[in-house]
TIRO-2110 file (N, C-alpha, C; in Angstrom, 1 decimal):
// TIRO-2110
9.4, -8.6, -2.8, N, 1, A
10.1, -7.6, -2.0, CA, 1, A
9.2, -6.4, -1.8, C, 1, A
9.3, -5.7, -0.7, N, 2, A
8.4, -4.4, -0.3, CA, 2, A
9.6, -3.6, 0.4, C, 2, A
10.1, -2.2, -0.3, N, 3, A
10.4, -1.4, 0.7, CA, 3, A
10.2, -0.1, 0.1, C, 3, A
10.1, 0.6, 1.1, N, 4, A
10.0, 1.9, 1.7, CA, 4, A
10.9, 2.9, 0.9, C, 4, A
10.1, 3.7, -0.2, N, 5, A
11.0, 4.3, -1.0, CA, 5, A
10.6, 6.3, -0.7, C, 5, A
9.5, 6.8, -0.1, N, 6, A
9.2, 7.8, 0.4, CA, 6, A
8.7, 7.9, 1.5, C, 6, A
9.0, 9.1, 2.8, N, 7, A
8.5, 9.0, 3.6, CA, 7, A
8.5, 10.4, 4.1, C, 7, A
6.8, 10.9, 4.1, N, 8, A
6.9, 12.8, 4.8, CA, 8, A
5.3, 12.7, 5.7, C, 8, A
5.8, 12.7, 6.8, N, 9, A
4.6, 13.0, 7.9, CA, 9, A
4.0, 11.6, 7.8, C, 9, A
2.8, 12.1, 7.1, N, 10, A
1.5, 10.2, 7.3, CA, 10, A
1.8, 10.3, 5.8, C, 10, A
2.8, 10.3, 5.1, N, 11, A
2.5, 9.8, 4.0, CA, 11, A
3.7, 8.7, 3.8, C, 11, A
3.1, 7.6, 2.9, N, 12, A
4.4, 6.7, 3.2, CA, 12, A
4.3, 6.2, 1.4, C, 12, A
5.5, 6.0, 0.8, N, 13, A
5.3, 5.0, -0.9, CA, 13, A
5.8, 4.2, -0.4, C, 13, A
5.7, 2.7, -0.8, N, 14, A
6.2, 1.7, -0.6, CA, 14, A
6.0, 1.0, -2.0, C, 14, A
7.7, 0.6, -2.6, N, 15, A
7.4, -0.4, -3.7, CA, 15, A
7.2, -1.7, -3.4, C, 15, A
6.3, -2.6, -4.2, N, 16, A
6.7, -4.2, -4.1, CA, 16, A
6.6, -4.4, -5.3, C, 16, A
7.5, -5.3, -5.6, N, 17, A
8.2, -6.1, -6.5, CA, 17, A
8.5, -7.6, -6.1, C, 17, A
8.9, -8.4, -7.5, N, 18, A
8.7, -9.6, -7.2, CA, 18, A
7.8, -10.4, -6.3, C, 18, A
8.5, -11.5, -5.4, N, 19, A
7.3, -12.5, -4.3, CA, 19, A
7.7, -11.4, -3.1, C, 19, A
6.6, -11.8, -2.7, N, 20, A
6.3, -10.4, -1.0, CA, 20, A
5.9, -11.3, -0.1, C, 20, A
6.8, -11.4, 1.0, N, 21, A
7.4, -12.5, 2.0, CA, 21, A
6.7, -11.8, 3.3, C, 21, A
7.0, -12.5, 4.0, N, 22, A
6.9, -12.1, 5.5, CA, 22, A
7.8, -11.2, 6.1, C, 22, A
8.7, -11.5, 6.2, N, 23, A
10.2, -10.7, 6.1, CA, 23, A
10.0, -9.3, 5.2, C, 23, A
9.4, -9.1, 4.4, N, 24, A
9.3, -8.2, 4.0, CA, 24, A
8.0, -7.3, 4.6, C, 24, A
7.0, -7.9, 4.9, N, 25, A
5.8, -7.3, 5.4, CA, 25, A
6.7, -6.6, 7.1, C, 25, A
6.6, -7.6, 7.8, N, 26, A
7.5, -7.4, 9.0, CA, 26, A
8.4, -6.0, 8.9, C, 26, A
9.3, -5.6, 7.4, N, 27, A
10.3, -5.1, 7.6, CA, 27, A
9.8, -3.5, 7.1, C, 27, A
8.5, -3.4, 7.1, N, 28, A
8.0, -1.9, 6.8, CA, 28, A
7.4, -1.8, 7.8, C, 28, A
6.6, -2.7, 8.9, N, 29, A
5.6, -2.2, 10.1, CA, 29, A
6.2, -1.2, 10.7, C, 29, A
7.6, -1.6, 10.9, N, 30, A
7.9, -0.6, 12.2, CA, 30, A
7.7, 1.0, 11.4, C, 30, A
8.3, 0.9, 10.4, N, 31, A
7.5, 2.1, 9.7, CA, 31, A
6.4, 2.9, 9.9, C, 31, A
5.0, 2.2, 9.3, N, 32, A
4.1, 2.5, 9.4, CA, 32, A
3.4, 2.7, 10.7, C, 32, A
3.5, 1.9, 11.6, N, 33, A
3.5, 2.0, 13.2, CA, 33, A
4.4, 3.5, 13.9, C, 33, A
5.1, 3.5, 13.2, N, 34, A
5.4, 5.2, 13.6, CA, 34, A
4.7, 6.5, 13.1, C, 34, A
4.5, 6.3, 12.0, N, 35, A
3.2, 7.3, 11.5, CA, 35, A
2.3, 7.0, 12.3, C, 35, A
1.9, 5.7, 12.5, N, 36, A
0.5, 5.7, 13.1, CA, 36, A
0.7, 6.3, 14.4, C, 36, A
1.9, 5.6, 15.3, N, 37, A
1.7, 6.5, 16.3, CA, 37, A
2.1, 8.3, 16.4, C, 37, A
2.3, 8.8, 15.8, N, 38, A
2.9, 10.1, 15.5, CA, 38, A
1.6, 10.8, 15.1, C, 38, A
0.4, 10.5, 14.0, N, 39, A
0.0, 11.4, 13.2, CA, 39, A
-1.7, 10.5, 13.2, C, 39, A
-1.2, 8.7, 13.6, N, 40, A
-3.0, 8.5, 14.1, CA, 40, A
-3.2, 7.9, 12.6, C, 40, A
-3.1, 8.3, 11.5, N, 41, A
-3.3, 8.2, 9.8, CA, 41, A
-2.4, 8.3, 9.0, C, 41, A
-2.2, 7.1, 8.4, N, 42, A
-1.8, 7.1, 7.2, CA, 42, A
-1.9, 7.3, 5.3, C, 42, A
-1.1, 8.0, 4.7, N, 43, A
-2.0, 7.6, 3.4, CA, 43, A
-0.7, 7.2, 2.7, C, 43, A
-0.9, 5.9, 2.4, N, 44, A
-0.1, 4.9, 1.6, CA, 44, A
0.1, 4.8, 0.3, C, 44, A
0.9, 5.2, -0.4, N, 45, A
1.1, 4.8, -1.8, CA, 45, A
1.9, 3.6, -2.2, C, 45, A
1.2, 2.7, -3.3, N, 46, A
2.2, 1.5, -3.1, CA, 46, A
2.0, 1.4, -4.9, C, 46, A
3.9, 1.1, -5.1, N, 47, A
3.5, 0.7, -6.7, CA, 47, A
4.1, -0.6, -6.9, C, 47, A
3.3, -0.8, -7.6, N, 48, A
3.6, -2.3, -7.9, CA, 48, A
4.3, -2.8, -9.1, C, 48, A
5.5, -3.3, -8.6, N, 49, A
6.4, -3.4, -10.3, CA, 49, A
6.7, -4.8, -10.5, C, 49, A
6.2, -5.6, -11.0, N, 50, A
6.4, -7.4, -11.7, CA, 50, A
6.1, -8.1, -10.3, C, 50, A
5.0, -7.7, -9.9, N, 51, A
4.9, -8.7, -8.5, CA, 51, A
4.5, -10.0, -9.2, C, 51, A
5.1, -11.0, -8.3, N, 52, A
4.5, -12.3, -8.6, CA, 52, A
3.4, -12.7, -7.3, C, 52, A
3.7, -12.3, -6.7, N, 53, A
2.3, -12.6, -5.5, CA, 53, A
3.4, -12.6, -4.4, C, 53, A
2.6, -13.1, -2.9, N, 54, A
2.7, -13.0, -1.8, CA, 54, A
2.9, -14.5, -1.4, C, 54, A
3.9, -14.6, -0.7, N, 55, A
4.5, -16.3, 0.1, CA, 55, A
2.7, -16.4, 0.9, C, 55, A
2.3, -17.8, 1.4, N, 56, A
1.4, -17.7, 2.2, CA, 56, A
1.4, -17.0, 3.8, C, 56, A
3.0, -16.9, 4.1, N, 57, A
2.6, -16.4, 5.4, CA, 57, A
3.0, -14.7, 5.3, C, 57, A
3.3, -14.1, 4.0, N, 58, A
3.7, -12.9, 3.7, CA, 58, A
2.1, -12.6, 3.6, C, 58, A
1.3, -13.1, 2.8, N, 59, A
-0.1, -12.7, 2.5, CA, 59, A
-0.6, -12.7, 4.4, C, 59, A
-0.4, -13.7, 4.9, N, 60, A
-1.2, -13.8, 6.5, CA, 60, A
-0.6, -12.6, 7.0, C, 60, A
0.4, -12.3, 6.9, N, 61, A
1.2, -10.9, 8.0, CA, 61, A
0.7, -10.1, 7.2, C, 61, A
0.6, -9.8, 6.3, N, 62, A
0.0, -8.2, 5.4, CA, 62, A
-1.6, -8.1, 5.9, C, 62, A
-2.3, -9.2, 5.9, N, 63, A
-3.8, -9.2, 5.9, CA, 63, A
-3.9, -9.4, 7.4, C, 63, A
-3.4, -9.7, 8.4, N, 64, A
-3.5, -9.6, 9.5, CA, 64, A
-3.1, -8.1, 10.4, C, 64, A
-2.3, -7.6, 9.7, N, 65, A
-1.4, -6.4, 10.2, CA, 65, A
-2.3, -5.0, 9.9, C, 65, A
-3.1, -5.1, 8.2, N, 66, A
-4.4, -4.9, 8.6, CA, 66, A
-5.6, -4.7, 8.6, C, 66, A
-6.2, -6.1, 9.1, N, 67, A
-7.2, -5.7, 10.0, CA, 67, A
-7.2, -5.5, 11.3, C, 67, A
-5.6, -5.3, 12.3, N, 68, A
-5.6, -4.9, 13.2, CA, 68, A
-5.4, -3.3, 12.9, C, 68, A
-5.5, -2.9, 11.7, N, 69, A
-4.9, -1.1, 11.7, CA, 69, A
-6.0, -0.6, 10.1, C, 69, A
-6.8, -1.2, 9.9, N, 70, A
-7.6, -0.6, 8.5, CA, 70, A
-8.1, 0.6, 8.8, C, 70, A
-8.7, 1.1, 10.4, N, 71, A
-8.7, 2.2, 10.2, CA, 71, A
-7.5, 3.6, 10.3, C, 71, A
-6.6, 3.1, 10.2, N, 72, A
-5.5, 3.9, 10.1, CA, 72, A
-4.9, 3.9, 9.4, C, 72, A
-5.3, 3.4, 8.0, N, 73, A
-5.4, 3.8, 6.7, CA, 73, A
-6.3, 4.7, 6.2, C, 73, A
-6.0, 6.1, 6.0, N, 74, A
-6.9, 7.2, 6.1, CA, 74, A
-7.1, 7.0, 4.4, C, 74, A
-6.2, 7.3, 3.0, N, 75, A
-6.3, 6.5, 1.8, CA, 75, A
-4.9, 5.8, 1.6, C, 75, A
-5.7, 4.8, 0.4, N, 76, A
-4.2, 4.2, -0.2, CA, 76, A
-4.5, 4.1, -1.7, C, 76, A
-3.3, 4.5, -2.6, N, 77, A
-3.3, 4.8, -4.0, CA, 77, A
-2.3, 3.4, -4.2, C, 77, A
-2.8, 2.7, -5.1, N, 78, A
-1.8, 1.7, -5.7, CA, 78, A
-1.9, 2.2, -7.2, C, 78, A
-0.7, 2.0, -7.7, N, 79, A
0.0, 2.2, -9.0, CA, 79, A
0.5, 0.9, -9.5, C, 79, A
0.2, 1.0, -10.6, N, 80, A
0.9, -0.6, -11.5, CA, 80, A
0.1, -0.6, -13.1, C, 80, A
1.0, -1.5, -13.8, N, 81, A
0.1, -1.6, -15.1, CA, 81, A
-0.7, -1.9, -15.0, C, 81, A
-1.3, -2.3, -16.9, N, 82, A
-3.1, -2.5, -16.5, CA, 82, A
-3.1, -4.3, -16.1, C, 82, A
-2.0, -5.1, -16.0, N, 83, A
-2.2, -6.4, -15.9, CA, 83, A
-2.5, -6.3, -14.4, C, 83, A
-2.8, -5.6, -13.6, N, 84, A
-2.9, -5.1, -12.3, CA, 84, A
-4.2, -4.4, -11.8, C, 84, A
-5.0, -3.7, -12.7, N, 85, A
-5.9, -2.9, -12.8, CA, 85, A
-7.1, -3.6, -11.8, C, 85, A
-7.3, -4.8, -12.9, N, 86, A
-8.8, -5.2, -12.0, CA, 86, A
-8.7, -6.1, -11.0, C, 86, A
-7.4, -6.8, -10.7, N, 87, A
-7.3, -7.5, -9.2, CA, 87, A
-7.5, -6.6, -7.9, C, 87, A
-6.6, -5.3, -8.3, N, 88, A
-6.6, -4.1, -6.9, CA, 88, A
-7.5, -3.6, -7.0, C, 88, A
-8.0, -3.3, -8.4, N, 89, A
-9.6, -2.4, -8.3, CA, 89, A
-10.5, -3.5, -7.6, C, 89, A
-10.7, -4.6, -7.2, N, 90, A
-11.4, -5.4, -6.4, CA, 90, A
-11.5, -5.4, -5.2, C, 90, A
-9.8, -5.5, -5.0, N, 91, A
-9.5, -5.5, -3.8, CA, 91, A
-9.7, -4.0, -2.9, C, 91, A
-9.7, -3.0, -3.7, N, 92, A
-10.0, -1.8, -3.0, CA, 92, A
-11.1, -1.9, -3.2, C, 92, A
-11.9, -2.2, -3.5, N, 93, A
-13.8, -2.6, -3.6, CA, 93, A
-14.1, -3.3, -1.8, C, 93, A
-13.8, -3.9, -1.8, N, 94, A
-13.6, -5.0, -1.0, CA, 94, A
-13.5, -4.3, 0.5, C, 94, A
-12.0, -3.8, 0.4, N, 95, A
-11.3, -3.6, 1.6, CA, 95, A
-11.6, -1.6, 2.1, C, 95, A
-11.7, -1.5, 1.0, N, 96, A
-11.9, 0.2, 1.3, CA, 96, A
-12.5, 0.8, 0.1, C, 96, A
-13.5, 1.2, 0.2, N, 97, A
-14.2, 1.3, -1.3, CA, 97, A
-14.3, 2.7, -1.5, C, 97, A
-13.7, 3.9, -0.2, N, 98, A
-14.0, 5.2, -0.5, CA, 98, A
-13.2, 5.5, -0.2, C, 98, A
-11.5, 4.7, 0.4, N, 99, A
-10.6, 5.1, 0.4, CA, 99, A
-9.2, 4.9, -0.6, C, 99, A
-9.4, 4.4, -1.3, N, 100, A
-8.6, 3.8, -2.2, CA, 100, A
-9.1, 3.8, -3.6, C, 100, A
-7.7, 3.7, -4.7, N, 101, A
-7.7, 4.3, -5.7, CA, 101, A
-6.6, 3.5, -6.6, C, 101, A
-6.7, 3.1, -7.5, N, 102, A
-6.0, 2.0, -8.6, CA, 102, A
-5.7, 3.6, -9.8, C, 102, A
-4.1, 3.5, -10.2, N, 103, A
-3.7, 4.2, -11.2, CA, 103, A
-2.6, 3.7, -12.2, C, 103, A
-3.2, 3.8, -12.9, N, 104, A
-2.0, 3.2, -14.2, CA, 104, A
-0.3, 3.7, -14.2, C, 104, A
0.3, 3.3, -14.2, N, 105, A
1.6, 3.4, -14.2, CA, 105, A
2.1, 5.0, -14.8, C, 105, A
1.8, 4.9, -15.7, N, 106, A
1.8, 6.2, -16.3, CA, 106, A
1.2, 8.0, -15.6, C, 106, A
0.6, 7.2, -14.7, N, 107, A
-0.4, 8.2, -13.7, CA, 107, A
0.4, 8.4, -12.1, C, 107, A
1.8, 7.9, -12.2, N, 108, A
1.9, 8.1, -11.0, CA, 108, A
2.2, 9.8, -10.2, C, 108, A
2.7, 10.4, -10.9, N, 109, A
2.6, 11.8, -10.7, CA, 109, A
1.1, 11.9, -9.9, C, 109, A
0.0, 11.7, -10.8, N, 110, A
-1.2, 12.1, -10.6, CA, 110, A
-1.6, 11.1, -9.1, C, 110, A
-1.1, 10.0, -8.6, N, 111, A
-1.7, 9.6, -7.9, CA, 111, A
-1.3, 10.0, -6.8, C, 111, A
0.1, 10.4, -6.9, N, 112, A
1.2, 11.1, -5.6, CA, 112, A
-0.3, 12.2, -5.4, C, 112, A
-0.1, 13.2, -6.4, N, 113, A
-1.5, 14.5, -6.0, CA, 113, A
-2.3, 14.2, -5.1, C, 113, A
-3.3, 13.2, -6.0, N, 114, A
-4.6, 12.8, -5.5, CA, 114, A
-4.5, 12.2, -3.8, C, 114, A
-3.4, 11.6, -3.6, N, 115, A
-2.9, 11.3, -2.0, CA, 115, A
-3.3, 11.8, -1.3, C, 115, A
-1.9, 12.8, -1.6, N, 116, A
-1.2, 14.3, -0.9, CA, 116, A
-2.6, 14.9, -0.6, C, 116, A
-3.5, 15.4, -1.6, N, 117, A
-4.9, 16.4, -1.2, CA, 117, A
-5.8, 15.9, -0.5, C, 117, A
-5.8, 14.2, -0.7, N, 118, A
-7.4, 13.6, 0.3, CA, 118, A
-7.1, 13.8, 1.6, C, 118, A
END
């Protein structure tokens, strides 16, 4: 599951939880496609609470959706425990290495900040 639990200007939180479907990826774009069109940049906070992973065609809609829009991800903070730490610390290696930022659960306060100011 992914939805949309804050939303002010380009900034958007979005929880996922459990399996993250297609239907669910689908069901935040129009979302974030409005920031984009409105403001051009986004900065995404996503926390992650007992995910089990992504259906295959939920992973193809998330990873396709973007690298049609990666640069309109201005940053993205993901939050989750540490069983979480070094798969997204990779993946932000990977996908955005100076825009993105992995925070312990306990840090969410601090990662809202860190967002909000980059």
């Amino acid at each position: 599951m992914l939805k949309t639990v804050e939303k002010d200007e380009n900034y958007l939180v979005l929880e996922a939880s459990d399996m993250i479907t297609k239907d669910d990826i689908v069901g935040v774009i129009p979302t974030i496609e409005d920031i984009i069109k409105k403001y051009e940049k986004v900065k995404n906070l996503i926390v992650l609470k007992n995910v089990k992973g992504y259906t295959f065609e939920g992973f193809l809609a998330d990873f396709n959706f973007y690298l049609n829009h990666k640069d309109n991800f201005e940053y993205v903070a993901m939050v989750g425990d540490e069983t979480y730490k070094k798969e997204m610390e990779n993946i932000i290696e990977e996908l955005m290495p100076e825009k993105g930022k992995f925070f312990e659960t306990s840090e969410l306060e601090k990662a809202k900040e860190w967002l909000k100011a980059a």
